[in-house]
TORGU-542346 format. One record per atom (N, C-alpha, C): residue number from 1; residue in one letter; x, y, z. Coordinates in pm, 1 decimal. Each point is the difference from the previous one (the first is absolute). Example, Ala and Ser with C-alpha at 12.3 -4.5 7.8 and 13.67 -1.06 7.14 Angstrom:
<pts>
resi resn xx yy zz
1 A 1319.0 -569.0 780.0
1 A -89.0 119.0 0.0
1 A 90.0 120.0 0.0
2 S -35.0 105.0 -72.0
2 S 82.0 119.0 6.0
2 S -77.0 109.0 73.0
</pts>
This chain:
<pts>
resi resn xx yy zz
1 X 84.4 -119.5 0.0
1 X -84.4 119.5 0.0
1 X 87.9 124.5 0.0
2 X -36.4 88.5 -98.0
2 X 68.4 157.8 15.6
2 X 18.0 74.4 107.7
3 X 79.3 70.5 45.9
3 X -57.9 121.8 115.2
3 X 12.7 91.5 -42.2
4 X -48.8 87.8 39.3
4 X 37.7 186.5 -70.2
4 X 165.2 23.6 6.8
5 X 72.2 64.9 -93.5
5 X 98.8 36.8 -8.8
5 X -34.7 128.1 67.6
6 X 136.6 13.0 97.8
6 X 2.4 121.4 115.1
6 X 156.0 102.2 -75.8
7 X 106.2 -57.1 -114.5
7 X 86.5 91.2 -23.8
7 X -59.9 79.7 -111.4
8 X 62.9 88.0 42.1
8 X 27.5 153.0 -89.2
8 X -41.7 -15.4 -131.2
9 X -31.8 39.0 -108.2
9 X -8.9 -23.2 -125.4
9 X 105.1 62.5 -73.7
10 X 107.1 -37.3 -82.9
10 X 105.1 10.4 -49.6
10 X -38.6 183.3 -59.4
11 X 85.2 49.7 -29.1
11 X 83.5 185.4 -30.6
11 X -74.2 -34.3 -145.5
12 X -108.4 100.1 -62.8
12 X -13.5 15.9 -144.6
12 X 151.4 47.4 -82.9
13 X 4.2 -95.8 -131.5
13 X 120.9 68.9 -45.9
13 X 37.9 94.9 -72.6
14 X -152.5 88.5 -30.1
14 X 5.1 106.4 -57.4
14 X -63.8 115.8 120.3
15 X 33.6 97.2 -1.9
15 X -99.8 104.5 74.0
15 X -78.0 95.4 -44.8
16 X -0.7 34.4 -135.8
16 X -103.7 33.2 -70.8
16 X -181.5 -96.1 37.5
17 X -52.0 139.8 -58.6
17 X -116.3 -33.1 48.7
17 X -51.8 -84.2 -140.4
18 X -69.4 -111.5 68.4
18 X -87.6 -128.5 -92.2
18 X -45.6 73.9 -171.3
19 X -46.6 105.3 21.7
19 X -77.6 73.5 -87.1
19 X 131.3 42.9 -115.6
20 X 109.9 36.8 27.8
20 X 126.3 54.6 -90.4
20 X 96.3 -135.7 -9.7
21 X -58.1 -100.9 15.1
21 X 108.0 -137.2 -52.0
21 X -78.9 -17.2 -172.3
22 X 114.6 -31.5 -29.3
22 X -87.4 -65.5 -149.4
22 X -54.9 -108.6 33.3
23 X -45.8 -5.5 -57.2
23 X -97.7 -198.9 -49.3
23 X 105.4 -91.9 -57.0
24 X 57.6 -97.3 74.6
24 X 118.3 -90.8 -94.7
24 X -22.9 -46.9 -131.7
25 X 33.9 11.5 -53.7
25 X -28.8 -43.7 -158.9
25 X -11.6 -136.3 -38.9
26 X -59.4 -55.2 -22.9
26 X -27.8 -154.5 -50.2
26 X -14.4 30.5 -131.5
27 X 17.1 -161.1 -57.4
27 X -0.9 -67.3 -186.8
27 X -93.8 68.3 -47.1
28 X -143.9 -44.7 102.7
28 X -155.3 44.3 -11.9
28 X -66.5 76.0 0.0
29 X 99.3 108.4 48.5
29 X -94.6 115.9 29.5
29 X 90.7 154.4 4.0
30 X -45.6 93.8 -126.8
30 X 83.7 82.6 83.1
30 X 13.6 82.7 174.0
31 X 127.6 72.5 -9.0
31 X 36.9 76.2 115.8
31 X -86.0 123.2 29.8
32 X -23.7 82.3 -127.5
32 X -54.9 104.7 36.0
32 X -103.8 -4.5 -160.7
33 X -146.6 29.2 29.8
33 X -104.0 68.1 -100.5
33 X -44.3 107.1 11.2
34 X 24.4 87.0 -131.1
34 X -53.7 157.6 31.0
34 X -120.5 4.8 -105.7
35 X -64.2 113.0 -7.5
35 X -150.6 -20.5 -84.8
35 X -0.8 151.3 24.0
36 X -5.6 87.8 -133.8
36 X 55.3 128.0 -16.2
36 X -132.2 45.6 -94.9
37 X -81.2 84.1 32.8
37 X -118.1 68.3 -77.2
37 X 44.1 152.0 -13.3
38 X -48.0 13.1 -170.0
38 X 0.6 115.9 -60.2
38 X -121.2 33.2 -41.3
39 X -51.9 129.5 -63.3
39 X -82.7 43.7 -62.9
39 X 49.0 68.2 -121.2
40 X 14.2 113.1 40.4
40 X 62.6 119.0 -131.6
40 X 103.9 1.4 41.7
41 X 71.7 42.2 -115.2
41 X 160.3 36.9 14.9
41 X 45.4 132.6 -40.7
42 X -87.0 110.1 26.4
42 X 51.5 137.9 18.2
42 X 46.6 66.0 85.0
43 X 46.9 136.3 -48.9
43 X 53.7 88.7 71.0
43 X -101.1 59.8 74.2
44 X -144.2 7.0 -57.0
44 X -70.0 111.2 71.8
44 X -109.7 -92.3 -1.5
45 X -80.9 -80.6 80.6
45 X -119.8 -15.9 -53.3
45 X -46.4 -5.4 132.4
46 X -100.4 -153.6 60.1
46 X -78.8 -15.5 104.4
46 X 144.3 -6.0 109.2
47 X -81.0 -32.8 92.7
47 X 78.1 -67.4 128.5
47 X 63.5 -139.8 -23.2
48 X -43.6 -61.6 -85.3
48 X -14.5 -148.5 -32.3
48 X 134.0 26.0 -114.8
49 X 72.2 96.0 -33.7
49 X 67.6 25.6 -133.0
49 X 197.6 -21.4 67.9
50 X 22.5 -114.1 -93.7
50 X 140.4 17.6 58.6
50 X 71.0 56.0 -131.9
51 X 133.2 90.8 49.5
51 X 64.7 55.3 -154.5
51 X 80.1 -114.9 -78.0
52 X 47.7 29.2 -135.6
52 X 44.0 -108.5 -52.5
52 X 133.8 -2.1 89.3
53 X 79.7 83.5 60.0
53 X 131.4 12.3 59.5
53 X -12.7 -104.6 83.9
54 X -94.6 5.0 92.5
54 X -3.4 -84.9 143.9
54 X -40.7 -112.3 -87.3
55 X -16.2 -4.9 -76.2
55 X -116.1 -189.3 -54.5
55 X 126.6 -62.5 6.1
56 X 83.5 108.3 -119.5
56 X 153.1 -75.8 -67.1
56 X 78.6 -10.0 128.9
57 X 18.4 59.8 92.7
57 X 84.4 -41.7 141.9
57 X -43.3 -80.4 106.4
58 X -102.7 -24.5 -56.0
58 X -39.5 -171.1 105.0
58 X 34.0 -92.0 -110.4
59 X -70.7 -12.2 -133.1
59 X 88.0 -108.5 -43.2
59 X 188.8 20.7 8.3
60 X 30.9 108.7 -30.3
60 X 123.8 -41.8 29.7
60 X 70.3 -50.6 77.8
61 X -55.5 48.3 160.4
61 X 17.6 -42.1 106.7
61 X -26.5 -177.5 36.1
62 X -138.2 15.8 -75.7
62 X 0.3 -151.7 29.9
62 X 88.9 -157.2 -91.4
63 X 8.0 101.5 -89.9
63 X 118.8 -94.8 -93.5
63 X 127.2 -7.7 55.2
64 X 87.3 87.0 70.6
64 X 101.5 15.3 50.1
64 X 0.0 -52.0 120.1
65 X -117.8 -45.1 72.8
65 X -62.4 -117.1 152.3
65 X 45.3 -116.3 -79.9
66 X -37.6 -17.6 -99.7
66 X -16.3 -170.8 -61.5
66 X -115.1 -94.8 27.2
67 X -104.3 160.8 -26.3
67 X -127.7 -92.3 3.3
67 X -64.3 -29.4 -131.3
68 X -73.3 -110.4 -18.8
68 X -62.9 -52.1 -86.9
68 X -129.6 71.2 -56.7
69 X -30.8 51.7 -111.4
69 X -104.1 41.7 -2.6
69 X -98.6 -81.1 -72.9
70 X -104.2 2.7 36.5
70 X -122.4 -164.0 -26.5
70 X -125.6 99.5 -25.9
71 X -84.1 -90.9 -107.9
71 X -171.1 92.2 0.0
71 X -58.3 -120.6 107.7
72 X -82.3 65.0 50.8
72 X -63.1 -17.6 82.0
72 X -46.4 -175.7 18.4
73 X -65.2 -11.0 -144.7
73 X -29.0 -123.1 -12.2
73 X 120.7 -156.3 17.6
74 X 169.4 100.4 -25.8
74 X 64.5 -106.6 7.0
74 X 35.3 7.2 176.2
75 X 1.7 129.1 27.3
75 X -5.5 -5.5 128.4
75 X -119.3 -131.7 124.1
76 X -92.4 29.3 -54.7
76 X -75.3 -92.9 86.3
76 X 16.9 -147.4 -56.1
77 X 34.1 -14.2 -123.2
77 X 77.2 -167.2 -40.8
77 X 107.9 -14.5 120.0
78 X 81.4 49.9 -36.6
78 X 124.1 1.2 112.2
78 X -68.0 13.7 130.0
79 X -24.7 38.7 73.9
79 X -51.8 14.4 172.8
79 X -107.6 -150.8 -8.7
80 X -17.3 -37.4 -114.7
80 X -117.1 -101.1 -9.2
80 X 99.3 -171.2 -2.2
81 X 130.5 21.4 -67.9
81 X 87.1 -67.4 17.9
81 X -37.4 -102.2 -155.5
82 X -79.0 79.4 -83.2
82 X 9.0 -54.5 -164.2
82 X 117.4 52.8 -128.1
83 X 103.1 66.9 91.9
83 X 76.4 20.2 -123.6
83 X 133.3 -49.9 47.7
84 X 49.2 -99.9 -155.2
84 X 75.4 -87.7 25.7
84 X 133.0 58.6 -49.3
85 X 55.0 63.2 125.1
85 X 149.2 118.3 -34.0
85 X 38.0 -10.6 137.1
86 X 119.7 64.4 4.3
86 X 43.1 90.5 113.9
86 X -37.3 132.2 48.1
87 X -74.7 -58.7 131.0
87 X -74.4 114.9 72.2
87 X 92.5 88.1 0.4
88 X -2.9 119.5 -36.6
88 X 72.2 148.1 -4.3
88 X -3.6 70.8 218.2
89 X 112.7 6.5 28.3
89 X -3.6 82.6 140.7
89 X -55.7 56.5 -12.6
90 X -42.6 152.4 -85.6
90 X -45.7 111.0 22.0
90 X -110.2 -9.5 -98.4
91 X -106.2 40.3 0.9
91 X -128.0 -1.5 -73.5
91 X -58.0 128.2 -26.6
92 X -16.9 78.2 -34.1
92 X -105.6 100.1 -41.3
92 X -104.2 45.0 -135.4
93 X -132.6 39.8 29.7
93 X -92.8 -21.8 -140.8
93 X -34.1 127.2 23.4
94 X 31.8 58.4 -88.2
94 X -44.9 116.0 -52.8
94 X -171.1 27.0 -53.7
95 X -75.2 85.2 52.2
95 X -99.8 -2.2 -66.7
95 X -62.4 151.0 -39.3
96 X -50.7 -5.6 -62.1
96 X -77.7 151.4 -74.7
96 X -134.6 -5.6 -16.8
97 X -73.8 106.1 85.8
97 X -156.3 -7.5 -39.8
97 X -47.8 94.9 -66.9
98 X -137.2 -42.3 -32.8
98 X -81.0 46.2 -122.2
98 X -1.3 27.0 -126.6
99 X 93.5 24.5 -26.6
99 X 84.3 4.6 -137.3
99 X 29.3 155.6 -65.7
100 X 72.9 70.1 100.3
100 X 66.7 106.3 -45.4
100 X 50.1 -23.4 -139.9
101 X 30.8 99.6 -64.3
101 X 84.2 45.3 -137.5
101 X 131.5 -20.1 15.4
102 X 19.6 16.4 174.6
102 X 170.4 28.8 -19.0
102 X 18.7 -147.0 61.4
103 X -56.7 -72.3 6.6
103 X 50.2 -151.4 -8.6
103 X 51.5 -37.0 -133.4
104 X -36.4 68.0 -98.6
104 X 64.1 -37.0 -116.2
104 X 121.0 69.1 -55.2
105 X -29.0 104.2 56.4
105 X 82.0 132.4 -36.1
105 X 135.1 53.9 75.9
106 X -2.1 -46.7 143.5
106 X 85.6 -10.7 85.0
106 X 85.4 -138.0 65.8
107 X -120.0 -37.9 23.5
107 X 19.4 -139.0 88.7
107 X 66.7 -126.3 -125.0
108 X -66.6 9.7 -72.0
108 X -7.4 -134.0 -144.6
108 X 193.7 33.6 -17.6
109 X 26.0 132.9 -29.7
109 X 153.1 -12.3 -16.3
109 X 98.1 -7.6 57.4
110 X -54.2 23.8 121.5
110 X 95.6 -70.4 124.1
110 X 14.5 -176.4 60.0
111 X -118.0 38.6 -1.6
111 X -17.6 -183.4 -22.3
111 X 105.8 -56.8 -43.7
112 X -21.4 53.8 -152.4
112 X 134.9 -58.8 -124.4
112 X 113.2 12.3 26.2
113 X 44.5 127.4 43.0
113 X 155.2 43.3 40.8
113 X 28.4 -77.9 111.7
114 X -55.0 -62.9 115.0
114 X 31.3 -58.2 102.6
114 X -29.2 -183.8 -3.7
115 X -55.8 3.8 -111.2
115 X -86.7 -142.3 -25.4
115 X -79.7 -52.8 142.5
116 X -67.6 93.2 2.4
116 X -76.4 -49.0 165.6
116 X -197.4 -6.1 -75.6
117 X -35.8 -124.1 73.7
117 X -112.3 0.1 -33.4
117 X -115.1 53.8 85.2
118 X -147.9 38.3 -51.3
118 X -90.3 66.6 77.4
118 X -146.8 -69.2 -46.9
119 X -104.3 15.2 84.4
119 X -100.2 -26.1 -51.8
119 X -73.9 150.7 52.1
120 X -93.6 1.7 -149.7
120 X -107.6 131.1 -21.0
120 X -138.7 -85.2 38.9
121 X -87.2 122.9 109.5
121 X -100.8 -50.5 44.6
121 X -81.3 90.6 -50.4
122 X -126.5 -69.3 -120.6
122 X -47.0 115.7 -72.8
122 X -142.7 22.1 -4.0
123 X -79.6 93.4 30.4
123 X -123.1 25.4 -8.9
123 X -49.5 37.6 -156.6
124 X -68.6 -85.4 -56.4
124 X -12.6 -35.1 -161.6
124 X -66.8 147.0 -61.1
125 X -110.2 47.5 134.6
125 X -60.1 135.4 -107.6
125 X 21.2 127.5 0.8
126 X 163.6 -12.2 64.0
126 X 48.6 127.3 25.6
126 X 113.1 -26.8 -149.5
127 X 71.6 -73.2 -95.7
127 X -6.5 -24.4 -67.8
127 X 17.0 69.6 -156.6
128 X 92.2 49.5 14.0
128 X 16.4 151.5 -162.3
128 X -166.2 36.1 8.3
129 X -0.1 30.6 149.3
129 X -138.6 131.4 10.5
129 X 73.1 139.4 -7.8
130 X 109.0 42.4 67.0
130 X 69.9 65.1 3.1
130 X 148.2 26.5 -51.4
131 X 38.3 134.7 31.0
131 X 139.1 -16.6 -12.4
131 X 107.1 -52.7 85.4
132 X -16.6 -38.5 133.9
132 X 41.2 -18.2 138.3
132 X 18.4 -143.1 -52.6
133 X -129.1 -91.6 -66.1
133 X -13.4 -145.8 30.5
133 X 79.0 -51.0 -119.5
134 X 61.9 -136.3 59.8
134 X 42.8 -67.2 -129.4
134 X -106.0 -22.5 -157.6
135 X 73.5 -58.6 -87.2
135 X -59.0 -15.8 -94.8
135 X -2.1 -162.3 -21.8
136 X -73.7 -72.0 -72.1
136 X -17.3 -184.8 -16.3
136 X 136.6 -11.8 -76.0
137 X 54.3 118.6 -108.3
137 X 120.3 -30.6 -61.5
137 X 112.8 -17.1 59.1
138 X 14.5 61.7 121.5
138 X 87.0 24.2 102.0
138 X -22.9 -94.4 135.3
139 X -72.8 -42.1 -20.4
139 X -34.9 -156.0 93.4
139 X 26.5 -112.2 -38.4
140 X -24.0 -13.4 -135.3
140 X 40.3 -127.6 -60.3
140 X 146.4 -16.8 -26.2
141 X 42.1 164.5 -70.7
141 X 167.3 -55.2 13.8
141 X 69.7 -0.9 190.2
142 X -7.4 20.3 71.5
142 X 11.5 -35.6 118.3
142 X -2.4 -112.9 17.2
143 X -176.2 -76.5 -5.4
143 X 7.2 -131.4 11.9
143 X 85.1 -110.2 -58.6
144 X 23.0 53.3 -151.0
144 X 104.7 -59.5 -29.0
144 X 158.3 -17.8 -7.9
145 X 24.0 85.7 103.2
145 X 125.8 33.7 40.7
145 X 111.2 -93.4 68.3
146 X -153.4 -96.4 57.7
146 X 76.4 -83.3 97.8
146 X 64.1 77.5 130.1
147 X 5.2 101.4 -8.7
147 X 23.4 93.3 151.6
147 X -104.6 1.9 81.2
148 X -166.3 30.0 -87.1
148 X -66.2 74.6 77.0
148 X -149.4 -78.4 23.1
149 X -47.0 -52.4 76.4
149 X -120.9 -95.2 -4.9
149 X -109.7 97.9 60.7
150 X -71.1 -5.4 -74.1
150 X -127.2 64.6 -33.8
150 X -150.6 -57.0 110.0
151 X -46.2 54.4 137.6
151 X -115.6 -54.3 68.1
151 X -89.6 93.8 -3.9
152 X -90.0 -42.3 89.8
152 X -159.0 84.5 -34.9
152 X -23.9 55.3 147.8
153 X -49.1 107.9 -30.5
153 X -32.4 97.1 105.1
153 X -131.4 24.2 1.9
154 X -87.4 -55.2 -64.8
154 X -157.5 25.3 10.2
154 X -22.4 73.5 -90.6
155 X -104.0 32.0 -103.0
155 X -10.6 50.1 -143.3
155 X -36.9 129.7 31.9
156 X -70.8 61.1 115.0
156 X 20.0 114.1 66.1
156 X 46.9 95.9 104.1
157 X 48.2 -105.2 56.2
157 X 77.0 35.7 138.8
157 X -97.7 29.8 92.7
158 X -105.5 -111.1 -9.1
158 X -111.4 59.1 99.4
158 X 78.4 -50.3 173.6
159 X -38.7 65.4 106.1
159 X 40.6 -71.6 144.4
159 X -167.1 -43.7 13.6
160 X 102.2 -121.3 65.6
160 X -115.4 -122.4 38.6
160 X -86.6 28.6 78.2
161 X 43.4 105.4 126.4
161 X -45.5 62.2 108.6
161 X -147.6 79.1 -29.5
162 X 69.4 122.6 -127.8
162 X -157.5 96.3 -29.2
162 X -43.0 -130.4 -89.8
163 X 34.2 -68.6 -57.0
163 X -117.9 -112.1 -83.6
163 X -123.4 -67.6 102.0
164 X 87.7 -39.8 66.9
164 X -94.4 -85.9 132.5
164 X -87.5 133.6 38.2
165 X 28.5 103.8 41.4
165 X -83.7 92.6 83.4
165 X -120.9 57.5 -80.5
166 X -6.4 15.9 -155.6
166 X -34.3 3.7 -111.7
166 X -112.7 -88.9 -52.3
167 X 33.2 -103.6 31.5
167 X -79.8 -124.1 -79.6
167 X -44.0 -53.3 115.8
168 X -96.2 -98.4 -56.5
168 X -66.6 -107.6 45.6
168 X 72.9 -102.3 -16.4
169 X 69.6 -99.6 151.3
169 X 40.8 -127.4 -29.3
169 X 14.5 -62.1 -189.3
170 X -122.2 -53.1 5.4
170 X -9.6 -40.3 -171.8
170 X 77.9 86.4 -97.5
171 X -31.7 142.6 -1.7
171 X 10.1 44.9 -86.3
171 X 191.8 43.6 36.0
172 X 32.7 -14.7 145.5
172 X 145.7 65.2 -31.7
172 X 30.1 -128.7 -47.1
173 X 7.8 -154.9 36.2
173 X 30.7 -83.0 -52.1
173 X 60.0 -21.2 -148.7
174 X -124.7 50.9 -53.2
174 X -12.5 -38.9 -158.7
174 X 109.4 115.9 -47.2
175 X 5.9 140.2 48.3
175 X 66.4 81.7 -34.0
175 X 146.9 -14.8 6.5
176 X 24.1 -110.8 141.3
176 X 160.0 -1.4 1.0
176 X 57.0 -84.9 -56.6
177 X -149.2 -129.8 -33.1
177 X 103.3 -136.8 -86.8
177 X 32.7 105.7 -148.8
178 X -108.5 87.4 -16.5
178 X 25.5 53.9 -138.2
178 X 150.3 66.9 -9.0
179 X 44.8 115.4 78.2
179 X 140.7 44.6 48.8
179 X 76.8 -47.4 -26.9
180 X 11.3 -90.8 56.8
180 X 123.5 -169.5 -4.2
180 X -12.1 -47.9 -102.7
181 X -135.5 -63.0 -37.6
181 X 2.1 -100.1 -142.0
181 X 57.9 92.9 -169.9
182 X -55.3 109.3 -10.0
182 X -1.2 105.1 -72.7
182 X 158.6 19.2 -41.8
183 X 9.6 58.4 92.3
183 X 173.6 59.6 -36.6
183 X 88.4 -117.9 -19.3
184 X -25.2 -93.6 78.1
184 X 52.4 -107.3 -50.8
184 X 4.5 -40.4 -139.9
185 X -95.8 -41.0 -4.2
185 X -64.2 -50.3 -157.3
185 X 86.4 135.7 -102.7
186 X -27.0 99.9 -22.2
186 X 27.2 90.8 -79.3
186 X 208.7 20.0 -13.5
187 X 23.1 -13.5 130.3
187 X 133.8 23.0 8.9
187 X 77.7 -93.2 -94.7
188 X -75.8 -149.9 16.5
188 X 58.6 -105.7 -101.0
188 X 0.4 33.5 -97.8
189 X -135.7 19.1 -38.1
189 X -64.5 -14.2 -150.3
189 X 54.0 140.5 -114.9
190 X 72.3 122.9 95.8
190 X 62.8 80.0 -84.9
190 X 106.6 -9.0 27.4
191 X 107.6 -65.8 100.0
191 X 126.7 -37.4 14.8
191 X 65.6 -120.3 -88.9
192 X -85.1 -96.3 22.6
192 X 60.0 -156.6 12.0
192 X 79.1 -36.9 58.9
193 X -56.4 45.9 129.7
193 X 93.1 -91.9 144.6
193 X -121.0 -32.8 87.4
194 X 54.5 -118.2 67.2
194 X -107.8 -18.5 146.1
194 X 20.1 80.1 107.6
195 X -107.4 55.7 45.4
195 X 4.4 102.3 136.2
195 X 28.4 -92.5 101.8
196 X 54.3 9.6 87.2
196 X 32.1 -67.3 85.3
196 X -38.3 31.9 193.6
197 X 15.1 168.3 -50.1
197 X 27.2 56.8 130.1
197 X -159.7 80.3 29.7
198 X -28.1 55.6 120.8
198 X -85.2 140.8 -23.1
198 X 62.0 16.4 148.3
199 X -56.9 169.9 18.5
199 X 19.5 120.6 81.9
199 X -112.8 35.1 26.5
200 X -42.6 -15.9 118.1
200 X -116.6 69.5 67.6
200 X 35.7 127.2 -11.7
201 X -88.8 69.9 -34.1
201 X 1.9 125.6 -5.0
201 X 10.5 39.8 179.7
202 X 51.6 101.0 10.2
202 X 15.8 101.1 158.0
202 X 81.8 -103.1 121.2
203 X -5.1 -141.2 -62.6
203 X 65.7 -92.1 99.7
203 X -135.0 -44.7 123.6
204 X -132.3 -4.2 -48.2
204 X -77.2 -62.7 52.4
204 X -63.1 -150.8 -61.4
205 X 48.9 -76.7 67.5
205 X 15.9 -122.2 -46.6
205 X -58.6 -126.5 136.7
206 X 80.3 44.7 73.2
206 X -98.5 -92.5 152.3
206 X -130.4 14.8 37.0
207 X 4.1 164.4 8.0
207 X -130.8 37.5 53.3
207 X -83.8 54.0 -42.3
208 X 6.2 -49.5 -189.1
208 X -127.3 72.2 -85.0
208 X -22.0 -162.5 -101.9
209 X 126.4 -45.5 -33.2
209 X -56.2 -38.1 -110.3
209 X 28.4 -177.6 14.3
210 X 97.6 -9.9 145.9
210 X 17.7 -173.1 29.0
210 X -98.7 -107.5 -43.5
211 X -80.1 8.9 44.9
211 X -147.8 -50.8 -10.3
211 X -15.2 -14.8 -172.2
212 X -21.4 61.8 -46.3
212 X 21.1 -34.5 -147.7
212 X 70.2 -79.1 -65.7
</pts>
């Protein structure tokens, strides 16, 4: 039979605090994952607007770490333990929402100069409505870039939140499979790629739209 151990518990061999140790690195898994969101890439725009200067000095920065850059979708292969490589230490996925202009215009050529990949999260009916928004010509060569993987952001960027408050059960229902199914469907059918990914719009996702 055991008895309680009454000595001391041996000296930690680091004294840093738990929170500032890295994660040891295993075969399986990387050390460190970062997950980096953009919108616009101007000098002057929303709050949400980073300049092209700062875009180009995190990738640089992060290329000169020796981190890996992954779209999203290969990202969750990898954390899922379906891709048959060497897990990369450092991980980071770049992503871009709604589909600014200067994702093509800024971001698309840095990409290239650094060979770092990104995925665009795109709301379909914002859409060469404007001058701000990408164009399908400028989506498709992206998609085919092999840099840049192309997901869906809801065909209007409605939040799930005013939908529910808005509608009737039934009727937000039908409205949000439409959201999802929609942009989906369309993103293929003028790309020719499979969507893979989507983006809740506002980042309400637990507590508007789980249940769905």
């Amino acid at each position: 039979r055991q008895t309680q151990q009454t000595r001391p518990l041996p000296a930690p061999q680091s004294s840093a605090p738990a929170s500032s140790r890295p994660i040891p690195h295993t075969p399986s898994y990387p050390s460190v994952v970062v997950i980096l969101c953009y919108h616009d890439l101007a000098e002057k725009g929303s709050r949400y607007s980073v300049s092209p200067q700062r875009f180009e000095a995190h990738l640089k920065t992060l290329k000169a770490q020796g981190f890996t850059f992954l779209t999203v979708s290969e990202l969750v292969a990898l954390l899922d333990g379906k891709r048959d490589q060497v897990v990369p230490k450092r991980v980071v996925a770049i992503t871009l929402d709604d589909g600014f202009r200067s994702a093509y215009t800024v971001a698309f050529p840095l990409l290239r100069k650094y060979q770092a990949k990104a995925t665009l999260f795109v709301y379909t009916d914002w859409v060469a409505k404007t001058k701000r928004a990408l164009t399908w010509e400028q989506l498709r060569e992206m998609a085919q870039s092999g840099l840049v993987e192309i997901a869906s952001h809801t065909v209007t960027h409605a939040y799930p939140a005013r939908l529910r408050r808005a509608l009737r059960p039934d009727a937000y229902r039908q409205r949000w499979l439409w959201e999802l199914q929609t942009s989906k469907t369309e993103l293929e059918q003028r790309l020719g790629v499979v969507i893979r990914g989507l983006a809740y719009p506002c980042l309400l996702y637990t507590s508007d739209a789980a249940d769905e």
